[in-house]
N, C-alpha and C positions, 0 to 999 in steps of 0.2 A: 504494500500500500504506500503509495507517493503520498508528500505532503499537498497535494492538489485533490489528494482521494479521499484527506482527512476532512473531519467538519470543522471549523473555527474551533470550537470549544475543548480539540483534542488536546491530551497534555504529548509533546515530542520527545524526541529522542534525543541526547547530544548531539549525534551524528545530524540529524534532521534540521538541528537549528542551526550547526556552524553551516551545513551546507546551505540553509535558507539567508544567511547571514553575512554569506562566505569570508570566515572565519574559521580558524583551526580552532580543532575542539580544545587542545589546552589554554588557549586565550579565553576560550567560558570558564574554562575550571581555575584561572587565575581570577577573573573578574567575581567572582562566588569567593575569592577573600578577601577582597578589595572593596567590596559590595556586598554588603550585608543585605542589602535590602530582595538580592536574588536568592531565591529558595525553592532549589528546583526538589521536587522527591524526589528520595532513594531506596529504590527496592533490593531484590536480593545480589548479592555477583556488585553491589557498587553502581548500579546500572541508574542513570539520572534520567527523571521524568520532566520536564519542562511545560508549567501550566500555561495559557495563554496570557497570561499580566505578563510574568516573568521572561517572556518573547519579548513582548512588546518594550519594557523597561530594557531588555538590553540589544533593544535596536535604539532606542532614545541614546543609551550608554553607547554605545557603537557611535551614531551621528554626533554627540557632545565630542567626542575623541578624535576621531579620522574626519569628522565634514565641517566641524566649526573648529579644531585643536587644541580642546581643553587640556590642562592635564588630568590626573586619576586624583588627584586631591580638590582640583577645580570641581570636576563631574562632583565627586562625594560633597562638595560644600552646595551645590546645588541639590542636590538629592537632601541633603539639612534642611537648608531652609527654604524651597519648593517643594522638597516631596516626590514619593516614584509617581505619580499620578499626573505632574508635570511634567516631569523626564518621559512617561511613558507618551505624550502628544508631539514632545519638540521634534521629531524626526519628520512628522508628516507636512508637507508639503504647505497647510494651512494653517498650521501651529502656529499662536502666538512668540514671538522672538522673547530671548531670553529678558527678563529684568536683570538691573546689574544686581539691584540688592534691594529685599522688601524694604529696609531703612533708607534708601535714596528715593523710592517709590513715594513710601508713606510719607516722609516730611522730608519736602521739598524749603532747602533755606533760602531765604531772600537776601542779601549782601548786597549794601549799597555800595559802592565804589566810584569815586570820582574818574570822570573820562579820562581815558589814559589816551595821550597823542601817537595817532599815526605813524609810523617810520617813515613816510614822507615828509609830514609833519615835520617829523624832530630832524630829518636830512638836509631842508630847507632853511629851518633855525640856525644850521649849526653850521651849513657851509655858504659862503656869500655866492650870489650869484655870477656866472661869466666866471668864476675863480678856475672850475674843472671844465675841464673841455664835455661834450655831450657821451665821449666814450671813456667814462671811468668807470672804477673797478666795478660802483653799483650796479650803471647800467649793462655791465659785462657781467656779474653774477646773476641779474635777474633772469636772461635771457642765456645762461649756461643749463642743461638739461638735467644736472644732478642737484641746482639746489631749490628746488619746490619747497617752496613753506611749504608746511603739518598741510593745515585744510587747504592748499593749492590741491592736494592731491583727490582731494573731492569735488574739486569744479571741473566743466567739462572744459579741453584747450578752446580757446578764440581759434575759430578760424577765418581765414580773409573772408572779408564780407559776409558773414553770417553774423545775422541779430546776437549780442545775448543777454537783450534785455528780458527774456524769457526765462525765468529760474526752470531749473529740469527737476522732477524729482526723484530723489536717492532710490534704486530698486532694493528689491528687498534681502538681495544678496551683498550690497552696501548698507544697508541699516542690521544686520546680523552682525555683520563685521565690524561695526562701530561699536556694538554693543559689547560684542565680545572685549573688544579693546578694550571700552570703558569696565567692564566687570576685571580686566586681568589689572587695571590699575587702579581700582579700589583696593582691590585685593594687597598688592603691592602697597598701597597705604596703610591698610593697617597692619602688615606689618613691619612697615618703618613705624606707626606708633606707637605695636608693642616692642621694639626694642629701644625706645624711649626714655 
């Protein structure tokens, strides 16, 4: 009996799920101590039973790993505070994207800040005009191809004669990825604040 012959509800075989998964079966049997929350049964001979949650949660674990590149400590801090029941949606197609963290979620701070000036701004300030000729180092890094500002790399390039006074918006495999970013550098905050 294939697993196309089985009904949703069956419980699988190792072998059934690394191949559904394609993944080698000792990557399940590592993930089963790294992940407490997978519990697959065990009958006589060692032989693993796999319910359908337990499928489902380590395709979630699968996609957090190999499609978005968490690590095994990331995944598990997720599976903390989301829960297998989130992990077991995020792999599908129409899954809500990851939150970075229910406390960035739930209270959102407001920080007033006085306007900080432009790098044009403070370039103009600070160099007199007519002083540099039009080819200085500025205008030779901005238009060098390795040094994009951070969010340069989220605008789409100008090209000749194309409007862009049209904002585009971010597909959804750029707002995962943002997200992701943002979740690995909270992470990295705190703990640079527990080592404080």
């Amino acid at each position: 009996m294939t697993n196309q012959d089985k009904s949703p509800d069956a419980f699988r075989t190792i072998s059934e799920v690394a191949d559904d998964l394609d993944l080698p079966q000792h990557v399940l049997r590592f993930w089963e101590t790294r992940f407490t929350q997978i519990k697959p049964l065990k009958r006589g001979g060692g032989r693993r039973y796999y319910r359908p949650d337990d499928v489902e949660l380590l395709r979630g674990i699968r996609h957090l790993l190999y499609g978005e590149g968490y690590t095994i400590k990331g995944v598990q801090r997720i599976l903390k505070e989301q829960g297998p029941r989130f992990v077991m949606q995020i792999w599908r197609e129409d899954a809500l994207p990851v939150p970075a963290t229910q406390q960035a979620v739930s209270k959102p701070r407001v920080v007033e800040t006085p306007p900080v000036p432009q790098a044009d701004e403070v370039a103009q300030e600070a160099t007199p005009r007519d002083v540099l000729p039009e080819t200085s180092a500025r205008k030779t890094a901005e238009k060098a191809p390795g040094s994009m500002r951070f969010m340069d790399r989220f605008r789409p390039e100008k090209e000749a004669g194309q409007a862009t006074d049209v904002p585009e918006a971010m597909s959804k495999d750029d707002v995962r990825r943002l997200q992701s970013t943002l979740f690995e550098l909270l992470e990295c905050k705190r703990i640079l604040d527990q080592a404080r």
